[in-house]
BAKE-595769 format. One record per residue (C-alpha): y, z, x. Coordinates in steps of 0.001 Angstrom, whole numbers, plus 500000, padded with zeros to 6 digits. Layout:
N
YZX
...
% end
This chain:
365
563442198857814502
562996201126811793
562866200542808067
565880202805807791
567751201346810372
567525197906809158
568705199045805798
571528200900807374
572602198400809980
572327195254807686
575060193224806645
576659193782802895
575007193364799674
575151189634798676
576791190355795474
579753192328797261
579909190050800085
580060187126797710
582410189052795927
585188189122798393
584208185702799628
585171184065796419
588709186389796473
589730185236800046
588707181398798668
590876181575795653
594139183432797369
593566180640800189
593404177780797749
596454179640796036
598510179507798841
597473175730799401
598354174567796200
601685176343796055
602422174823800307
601625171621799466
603709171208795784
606867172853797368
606090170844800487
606079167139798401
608747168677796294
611321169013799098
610008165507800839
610844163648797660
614398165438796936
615123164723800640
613631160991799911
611687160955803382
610018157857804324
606729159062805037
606955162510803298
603033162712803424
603357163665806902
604510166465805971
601856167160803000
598952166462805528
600620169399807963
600721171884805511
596476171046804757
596054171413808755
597759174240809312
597710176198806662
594944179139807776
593570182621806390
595546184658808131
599638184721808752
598583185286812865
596484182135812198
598380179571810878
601655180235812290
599560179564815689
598625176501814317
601407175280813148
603374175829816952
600733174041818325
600852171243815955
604812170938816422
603994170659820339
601428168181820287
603631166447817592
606631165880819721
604784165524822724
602810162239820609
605849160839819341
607771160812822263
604430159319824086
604291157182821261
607913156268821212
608413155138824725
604897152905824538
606505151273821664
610073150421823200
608198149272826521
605368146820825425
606309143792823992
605776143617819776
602279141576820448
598823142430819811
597147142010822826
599791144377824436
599871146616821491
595903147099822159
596378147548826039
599210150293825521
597302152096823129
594430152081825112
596295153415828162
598219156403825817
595111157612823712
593231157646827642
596200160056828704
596843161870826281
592969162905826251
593333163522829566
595826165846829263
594621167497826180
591119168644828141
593879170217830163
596229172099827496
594280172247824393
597139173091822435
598251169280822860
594641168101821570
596680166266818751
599477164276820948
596824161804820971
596666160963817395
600158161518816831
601444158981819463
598702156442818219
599993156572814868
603540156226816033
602798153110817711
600155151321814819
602755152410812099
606317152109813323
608292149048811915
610651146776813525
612999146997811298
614035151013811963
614987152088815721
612306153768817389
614175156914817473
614813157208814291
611206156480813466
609707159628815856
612486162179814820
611805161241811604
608033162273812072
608886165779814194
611031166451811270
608099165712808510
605863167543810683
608174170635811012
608667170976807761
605139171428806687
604390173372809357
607556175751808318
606404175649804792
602793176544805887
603646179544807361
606445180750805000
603678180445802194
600826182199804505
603984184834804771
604982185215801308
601982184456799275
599903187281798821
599953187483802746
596329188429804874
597931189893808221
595928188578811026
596243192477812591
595374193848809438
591635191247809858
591150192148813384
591592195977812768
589097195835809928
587132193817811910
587135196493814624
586836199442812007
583283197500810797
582202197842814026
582697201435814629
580802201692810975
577572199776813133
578048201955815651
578065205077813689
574737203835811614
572906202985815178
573948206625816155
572545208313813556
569428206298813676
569322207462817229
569785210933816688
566874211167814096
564271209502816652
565273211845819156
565391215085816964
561890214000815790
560566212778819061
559869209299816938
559684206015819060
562894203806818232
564568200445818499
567766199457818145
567534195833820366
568654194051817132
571459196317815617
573030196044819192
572646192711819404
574407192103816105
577012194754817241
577839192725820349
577946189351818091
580880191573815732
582876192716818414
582867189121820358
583982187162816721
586765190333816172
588283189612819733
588834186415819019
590831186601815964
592858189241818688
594711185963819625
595760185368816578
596966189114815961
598993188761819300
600697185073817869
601708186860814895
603391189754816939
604621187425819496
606528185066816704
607967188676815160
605901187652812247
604684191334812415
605901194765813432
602925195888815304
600810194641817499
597348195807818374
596245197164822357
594038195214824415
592111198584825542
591095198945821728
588248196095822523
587728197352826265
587007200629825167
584537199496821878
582559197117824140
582123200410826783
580699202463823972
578370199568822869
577114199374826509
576448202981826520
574733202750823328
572586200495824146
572115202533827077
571265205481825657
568876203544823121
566919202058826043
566162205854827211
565606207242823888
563475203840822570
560550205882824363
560052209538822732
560248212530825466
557514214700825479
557080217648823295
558816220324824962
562090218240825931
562059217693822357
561520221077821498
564320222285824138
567253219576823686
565985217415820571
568084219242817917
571131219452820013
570707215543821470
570575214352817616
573855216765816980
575631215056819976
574958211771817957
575702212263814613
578948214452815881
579432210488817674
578933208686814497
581276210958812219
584022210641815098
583220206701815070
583702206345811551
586703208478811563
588306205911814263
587467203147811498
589135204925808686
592658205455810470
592560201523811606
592420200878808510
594596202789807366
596439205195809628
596546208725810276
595223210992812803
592106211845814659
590742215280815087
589281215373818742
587238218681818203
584518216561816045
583015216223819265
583877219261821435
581120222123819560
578336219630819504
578802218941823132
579497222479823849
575739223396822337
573874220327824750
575256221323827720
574151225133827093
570615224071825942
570912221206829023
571244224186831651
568673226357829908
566111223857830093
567043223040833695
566150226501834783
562895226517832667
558885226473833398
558729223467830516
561325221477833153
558905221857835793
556062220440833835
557602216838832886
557186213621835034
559815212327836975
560308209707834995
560912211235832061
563530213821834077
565218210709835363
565381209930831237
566821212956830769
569672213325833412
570715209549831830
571131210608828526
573275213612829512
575424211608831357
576009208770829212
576523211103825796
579042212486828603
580785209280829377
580266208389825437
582193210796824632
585187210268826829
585284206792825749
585296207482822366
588244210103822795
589830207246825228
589465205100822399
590919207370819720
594155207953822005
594751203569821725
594061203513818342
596523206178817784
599388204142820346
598780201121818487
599497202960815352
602554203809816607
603850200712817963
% end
């Protein structure tokens, strides 16, 4: 890789990065403190038993995104009442003893595991209905006891996501976009670096930049789920299309594609004939990536003719070359080279206009 890719391609500078770290640490901790005072507030007005139930929700779901927590918090209310009521019925059917206390737990925590490697989502029913059964006392009706516990449990978890909501609110579609829009940034950076080797004939690598573009786009799909919770629990207005990722993990796989064919320079006369107006294709590729990532961000529209003169010029000098005595006089290896590149800038480019027509129906969503 190149000295100027690696400075291009790299991650943030540590002072910036650290920057924003620190922010999204103090707004979280923000939102924590506020959660969990309102939270043991409201438990003490309403005099519940065990109003720490409640507390400890709020510190387990409580997430940095809306999308996030408000998934976390439905799946800790399932696995709650699913645990108490598993709880619940061990306790009214095994006798108050502690030999039979031991057996029944035994027996619940082994199915509730069991069913938990089946529905994740219930991966706390376990600990839940253990904690029913070691805590509940005689002397209050074991229904009493478990609504009692949904209804601690609910409340934090309600409180959780109200204050991930209301308090200085991160929108899990507004991380995932960004996410996304960092990507295209990558992408547009490994272009360019592309389109200089290939102007100037250099050799080129750009193994590691895709591999840390592939690592970015696999982290940013899965905060999608999130993004699709928070629609799905009308938490947001918009939601974000699936073929936004399909069509950013086809242009990294013709990327790294093209920068297989290019990683070896052509000789002199292709570079001479098609050089100039290969590196154009590019750069045209990386201004048209980065505008993508400026209207996820933040909205707008996006000019399709960035890539249709730059295109327009390679396919003229493509067909001139083809008919040329300096076509006839490289290997045919390196014309195999060169029919791949045409064809993947040519499928590049459709999947970056395919891509520009989701980003643009998610917009408007």
């Amino acid at each position: 890789m190149t000295e100027r890719e690696t400075r291009q391609s790299g991650p943030p500078s540590p002072p910036k990065a650290a920057l924003a770290q620190t922010k999204r640490a103090a707004i979280q901790a923000l939102r924590v403190m506020i959660a969990c005072t309102v939270t043991y507030a409201i438990s003490q007005l309403l005099n519940l038993q065990q109003g720490y139930w409640a507390v400890f929700t709020v510190l387990i779901v409580m997430q940095a995104s809306v999308g996030a927590t408000a998934g976390m918090a439905v799946d800790r209310l399932v696995a709650t009442v699913a645990g108490a009521v598993l709880g619940g019925l061990a306790v009214l059917v095994t006798p108050h003893q502690p030999v039979a206390i031991g057996v029944a737990l035994i027996c619940v925590v082994g199915f509730a595991s069991f069913v938990s490697a089946r529905a994740p989502r219930l991966r706390n029913a376990g600990l839940t209905a253990a904690i029913v059964m070691l805590t509940h006392s005689q002397s209050v009706p074991v229904e009493i006891f478990v609504i009692d516990r949904i209804a601690e449990i609910t409340l934090g978890g309600v409180i959780g996501v109200l204050s991930s909501l209301f308090i200085l609110p991160t929108r899990s579609r507004t991380v995932v976009l960004d996410r996304f829009a960092s990507a295209l940034e990558v992408m547009a950076q490994i272009l360019r670096t592309l389109a200089a080797a290939a102007e100037k004939g250099e050799p080129v690598s750009a193994v590691e930049a895709n591999i840390g573009l592939r690592q970015s786009l696999i982290a940013a799909e899965a905060l999608l789920i999130d993004a699709q919770r928070e629609r799905a629990l009308w938490l947001a207005r918009q939601g974000i299309s699936d073929a936004i990722p399909r069509s950013l993990w086809r242009i990294r796989n013709d990327m790294t594609y093209v920068s297989h064919l290019v990683e070896t320079p052509f000789p002199s006369v292709v570079v001479d004939a098609l050089g100039p107006q290969v590196a154009s294709v590019l750069r045209a590729q990386a201004g048209f990536a980065e505008a993508c990532g400026k209207v996820l961000r933040a909205g707008g529209q996006i000019d399709s003719e960035l890539l249709s003169n730059a295109d327009n010029s390679l396919q003229e000098a493509f067909d001139a070359f083809q008919h040329s005595d300096a076509a006839q006089s490289i290997g045919f290896s390196d014309t195999g080279r060169l029919f791949g590149v045409d064809f993947t800038l040519r499928r590049m480019r459709q999947n970056f206009l395919d891509l520009a027509d989701r980003i643009q129906e998610s917009h408007a969503r």
